[in-house]
C-alpha positions as CSV (number, residue, x, y, z in Angstrom):
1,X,5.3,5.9,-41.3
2,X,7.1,8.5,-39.7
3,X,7.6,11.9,-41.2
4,X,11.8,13.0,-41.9
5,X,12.0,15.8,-39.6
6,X,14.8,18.3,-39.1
7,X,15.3,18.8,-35.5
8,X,16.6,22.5,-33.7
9,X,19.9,20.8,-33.3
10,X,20.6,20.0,-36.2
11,X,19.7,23.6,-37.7
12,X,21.7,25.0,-34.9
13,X,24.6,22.7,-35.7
14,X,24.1,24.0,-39.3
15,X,23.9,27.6,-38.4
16,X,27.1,26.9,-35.9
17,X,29.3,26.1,-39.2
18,X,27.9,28.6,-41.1
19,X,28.6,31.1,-38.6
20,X,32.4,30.2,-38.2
21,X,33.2,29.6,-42.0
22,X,31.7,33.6,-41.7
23,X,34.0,34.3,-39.1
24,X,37.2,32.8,-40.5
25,X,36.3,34.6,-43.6
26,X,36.0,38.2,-42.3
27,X,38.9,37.5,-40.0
28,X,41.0,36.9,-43.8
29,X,39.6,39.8,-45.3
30,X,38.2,42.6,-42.7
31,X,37.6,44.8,-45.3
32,X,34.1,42.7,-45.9
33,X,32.8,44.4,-43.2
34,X,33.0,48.2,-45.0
35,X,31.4,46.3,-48.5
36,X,28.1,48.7,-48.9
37,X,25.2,46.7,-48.3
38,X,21.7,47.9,-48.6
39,X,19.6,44.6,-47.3
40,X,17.3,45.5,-43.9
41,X,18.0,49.4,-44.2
42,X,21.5,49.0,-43.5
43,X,24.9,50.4,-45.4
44,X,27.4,48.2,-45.2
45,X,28.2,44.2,-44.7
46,X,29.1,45.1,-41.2
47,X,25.6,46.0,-40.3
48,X,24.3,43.3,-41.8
49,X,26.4,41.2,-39.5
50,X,25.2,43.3,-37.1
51,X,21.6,42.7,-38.0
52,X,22.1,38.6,-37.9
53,X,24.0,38.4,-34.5
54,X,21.4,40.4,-32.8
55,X,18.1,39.0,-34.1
56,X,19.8,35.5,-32.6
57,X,20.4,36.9,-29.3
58,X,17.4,39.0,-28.7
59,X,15.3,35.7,-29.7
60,X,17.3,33.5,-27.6
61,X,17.2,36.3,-24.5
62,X,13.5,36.4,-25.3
63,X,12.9,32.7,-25.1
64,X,14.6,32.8,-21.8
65,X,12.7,35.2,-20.3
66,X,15.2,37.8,-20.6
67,X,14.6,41.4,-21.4
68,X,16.0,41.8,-25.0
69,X,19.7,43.7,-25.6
70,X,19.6,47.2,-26.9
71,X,20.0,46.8,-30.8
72,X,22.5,49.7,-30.8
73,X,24.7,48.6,-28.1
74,X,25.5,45.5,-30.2
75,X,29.1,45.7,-31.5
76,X,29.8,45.0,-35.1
77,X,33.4,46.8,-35.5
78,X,34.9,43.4,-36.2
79,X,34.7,39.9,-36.5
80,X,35.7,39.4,-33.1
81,X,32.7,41.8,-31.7
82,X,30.3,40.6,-34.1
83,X,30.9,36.5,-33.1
84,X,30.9,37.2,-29.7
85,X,27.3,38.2,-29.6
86,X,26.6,35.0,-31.5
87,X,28.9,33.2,-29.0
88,X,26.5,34.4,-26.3
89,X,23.0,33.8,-28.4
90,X,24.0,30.4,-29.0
91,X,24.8,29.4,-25.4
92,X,21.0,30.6,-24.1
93,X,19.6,27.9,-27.1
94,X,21.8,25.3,-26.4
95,X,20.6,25.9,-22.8
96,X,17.1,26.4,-23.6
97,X,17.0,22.5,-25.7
98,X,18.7,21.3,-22.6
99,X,16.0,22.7,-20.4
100,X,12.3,21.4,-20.3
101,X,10.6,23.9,-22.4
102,X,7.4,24.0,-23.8
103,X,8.3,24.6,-27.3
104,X,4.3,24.7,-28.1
105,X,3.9,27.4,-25.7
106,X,2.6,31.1,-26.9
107,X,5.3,33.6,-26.1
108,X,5.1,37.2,-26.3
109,X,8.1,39.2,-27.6
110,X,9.2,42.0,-29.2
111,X,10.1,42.5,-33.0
112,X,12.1,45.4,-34.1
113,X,10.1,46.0,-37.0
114,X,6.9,44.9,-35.9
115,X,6.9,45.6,-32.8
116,X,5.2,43.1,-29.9
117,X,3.9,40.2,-31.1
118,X,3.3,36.4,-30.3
119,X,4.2,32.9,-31.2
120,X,5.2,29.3,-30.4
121,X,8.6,29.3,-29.1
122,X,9.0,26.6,-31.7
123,X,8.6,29.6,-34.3
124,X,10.2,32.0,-32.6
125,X,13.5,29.8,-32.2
126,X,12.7,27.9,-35.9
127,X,12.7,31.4,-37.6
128,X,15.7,32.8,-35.5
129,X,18.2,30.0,-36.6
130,X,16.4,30.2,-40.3
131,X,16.9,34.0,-40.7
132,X,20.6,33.6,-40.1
133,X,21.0,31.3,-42.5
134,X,19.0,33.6,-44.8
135,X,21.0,36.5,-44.8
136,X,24.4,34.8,-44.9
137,X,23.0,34.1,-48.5
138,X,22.7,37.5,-49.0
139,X,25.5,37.9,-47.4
140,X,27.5,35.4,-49.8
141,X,26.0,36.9,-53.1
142,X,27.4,40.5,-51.4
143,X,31.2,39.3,-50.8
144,X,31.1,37.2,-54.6
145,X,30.3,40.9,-56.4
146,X,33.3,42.1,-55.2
147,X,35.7,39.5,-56.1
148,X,36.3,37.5,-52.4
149,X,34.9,34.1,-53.2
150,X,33.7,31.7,-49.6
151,X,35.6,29.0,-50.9
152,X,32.8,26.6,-49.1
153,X,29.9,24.7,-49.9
154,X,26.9,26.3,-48.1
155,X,24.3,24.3,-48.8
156,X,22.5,21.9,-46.1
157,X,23.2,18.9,-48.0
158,X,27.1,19.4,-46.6
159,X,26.0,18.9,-43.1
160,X,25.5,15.1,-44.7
161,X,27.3,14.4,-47.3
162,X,29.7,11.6,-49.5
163,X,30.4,11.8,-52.9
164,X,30.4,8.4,-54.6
């Protein structure tokens, strides 16, 4: 019997709703983006957002072949800024899943903790679209301290969901 499996679409429609519940969020209360915030070295929320937008788009540049985007010349001085960069990451995946790739394939790329490294482009793109979702958790637990609530369910489950 086949095995349920969750497919890069889906996650990417996931992180796509995610992302602009985020956006709509910050865009109602910009002062999120000065909230300290000490998560991957960074001091406030906006570098966090920073952080998330730019591990998506040097990971999708990467899978395209592309040389990877300067970390510091990514923009996170507003919402605006910060979801244009995930604009652009998310149009090289949707074009790479429309392409025919080789998701088995071994890829090198850069990390910028690790430094080079490789990987399936299956893992690479499977852990870029996973560590968004991972830090908007953070992200959510961050915003809650200081008294601005989401106001949305953020579990998977929604993506699929009826109450009875």
């Amino acid at each position: 019997m086949p095995q349920p499996a969750l497919t890069a679409e889906e996650l990417l429609a996931w992180l796509e709703k995610t992302s602009t519940n985020w956006r709509s969020l910050i865009e109602a209360h910009p002062e999120i983006l000065a909230l300290p915030c000490d998560v991957m070295g960074v001091t406030t929320a906006a570098g966090l957002l920073q952080h998330i937008v730019a591990v998506e788009l040097r990971y999708a540049e990467q899978l395209s072949g592309l040389p990877p985007t300067e970390y510091a010349s990514i923009p996170f001085d507003s919402a605006e800024a910060i979801y244009a960069t995930h604009r652009r990451a998310v149009e090289i995946y949707r074009n790479q899943l429309a392409s025919p790739v080789d998701w088995s394939e071994w890829i090198n790329f850069v990390t910028r903790s690790r430094g080079p490294a490789r990987s399936s482009r299956k893992t690479v793109l499977f852990h870029a679209l996973m560590h968004s979702i991972r830090h908007y958790a953070q992200l959510a637990t961050l915003v809650r301290q200081h008294g601005i609530k989401p106001g949305w369910p953020m579990d998977y489950i929604f993506m699929d969901f009826e109450p009875v």
